[in-house]
N, C-alpha and C positions, 0 to 999 in steps of 0.2 A: 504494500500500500504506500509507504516510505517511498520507494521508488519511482512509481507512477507519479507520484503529485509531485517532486525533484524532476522527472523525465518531462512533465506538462509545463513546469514554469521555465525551463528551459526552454523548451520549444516556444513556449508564447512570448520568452523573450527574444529570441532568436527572430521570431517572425515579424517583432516590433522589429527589432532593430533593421530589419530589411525594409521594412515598407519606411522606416523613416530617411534611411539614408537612397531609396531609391525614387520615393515618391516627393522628392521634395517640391515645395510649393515656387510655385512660379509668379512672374512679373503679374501685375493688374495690367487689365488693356489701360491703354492711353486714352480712351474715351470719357473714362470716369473720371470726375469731378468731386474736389471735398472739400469742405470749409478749411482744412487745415493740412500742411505735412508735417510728420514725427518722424528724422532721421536719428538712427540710436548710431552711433561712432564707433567704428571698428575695421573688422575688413573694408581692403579697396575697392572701390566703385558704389560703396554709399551713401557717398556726400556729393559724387557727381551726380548721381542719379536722380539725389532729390533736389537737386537744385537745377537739374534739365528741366523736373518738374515744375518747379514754380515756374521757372520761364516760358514753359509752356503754356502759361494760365491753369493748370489743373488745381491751381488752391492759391489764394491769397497770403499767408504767409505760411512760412516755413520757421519750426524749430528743430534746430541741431543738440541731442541732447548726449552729455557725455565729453563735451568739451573740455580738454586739460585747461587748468587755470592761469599756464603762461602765455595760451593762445590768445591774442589778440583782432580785433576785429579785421584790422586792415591785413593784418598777415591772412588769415582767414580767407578773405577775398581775393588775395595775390594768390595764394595756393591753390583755390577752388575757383579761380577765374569766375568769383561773382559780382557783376556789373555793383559800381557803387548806388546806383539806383535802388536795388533790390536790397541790399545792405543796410539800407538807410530806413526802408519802407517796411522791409516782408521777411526779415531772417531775423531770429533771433538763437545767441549761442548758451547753450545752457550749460554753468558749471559745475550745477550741482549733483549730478549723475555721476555714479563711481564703477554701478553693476546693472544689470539690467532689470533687478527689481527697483533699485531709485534710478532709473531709466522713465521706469513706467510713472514713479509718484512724481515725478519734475513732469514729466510729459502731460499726465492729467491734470494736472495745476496749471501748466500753461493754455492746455486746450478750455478748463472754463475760463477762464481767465479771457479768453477767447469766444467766450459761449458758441465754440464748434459743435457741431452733430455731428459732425462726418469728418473721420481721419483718414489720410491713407499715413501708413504705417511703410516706414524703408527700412529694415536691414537684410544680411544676407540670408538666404534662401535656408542654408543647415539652420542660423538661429532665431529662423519666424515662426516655428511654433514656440519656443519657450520664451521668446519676447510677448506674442499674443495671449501667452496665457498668464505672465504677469500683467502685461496691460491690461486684459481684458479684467482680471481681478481690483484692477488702479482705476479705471472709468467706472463711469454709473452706465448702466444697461440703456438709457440712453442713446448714447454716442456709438453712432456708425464705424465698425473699424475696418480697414480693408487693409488685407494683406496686397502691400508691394514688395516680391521677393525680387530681392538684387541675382542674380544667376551668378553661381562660382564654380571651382572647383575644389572643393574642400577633401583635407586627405582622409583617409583612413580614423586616423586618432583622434583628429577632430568632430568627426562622424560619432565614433565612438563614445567621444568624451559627452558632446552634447545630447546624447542619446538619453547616458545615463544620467544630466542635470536635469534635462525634462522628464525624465523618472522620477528624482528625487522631489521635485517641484510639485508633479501633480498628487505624490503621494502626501507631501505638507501638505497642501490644499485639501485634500483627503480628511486630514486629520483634525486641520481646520474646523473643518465643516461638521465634525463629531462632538 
């Protein structure tokens, strides 16, 4: 009996761990529109991404959340080649993010702060489910979240690692909720 139910969470973890690193979540179409963007800081191509966004018109401003605290605004704009225009009007750099649970609590502050309904949400593709499911715990039911995943290629370990934080994540939540 010992065996069987060792031999079943095995397998059921095994099977997560496939569907998570092979199904992972893709870009939003570019059609969609939302009061707000929430870009969480990390791997490359998520700070272009969201700021192709705004320039695109898909949302009025943009928060960058996760920003080191020697980054400065104008550096900021030199590096991410964003128009001063936009810097002035629709970005703001958030410093208070360290992980991606205060990812989600800076982000939902800013978006009432904002009185957004509608986010689209940017980071990379391996870490939008466990971003979404802090956020989603950080917003009031409410607010519209849309997954924008950034496409990568993320290796093995990373795959792995993140696997097992959004394991540990939804089991606190789990426990949470008891």
């Amino acid at each position: 009996m010992f065996r069987r139910i060792v031999a079943s969470l095995v397998l059921i973890w095994a099977f997560g761990f496939l569907w998570f690193a092979v199904a992972l979540p893709g870009p939003l179409p570019g059609s969609v529109r939302t009061d707000a963007i929430i870009v969480l800081t990390g791997s490359q191509g998520r700070i272009e991404h969201a700021v192709a966004m705004l320039e695109a018109g898909k949302a009025p401003d943009l928060l960058v959340s996760g920003v080191d605290r020697e980054v400065r605004p104008k550096e900021f704009a030199v590096q991410f080649k964003v128009p001063a225009r936009l810097m002035r009007c629709c970005v703001t750099l958030g410093y208070r993010a360290y992980d991606t649970r205060s990812n989600a609590i800076e982000a939902a502050q800013w978006a009432a702060e904002r009185n957004a309904k509608s986010v689209r949400i940017v980071t990379a593709d391996w870490h939008m489910r466990r971003a979404a499911l802090e956020l989603g715990r950080a917003f009031p039911d409410t607010v519209r979240l849309e997954w924008d995943a950034v496409p990568s290629h993320p290796t093995f370990g990373t795959l792995f690692l993140e696997y097992h934080k959004l394991l540990a994540r939804a089991v606190l939540n789990l426990w949470d909720m008891m």
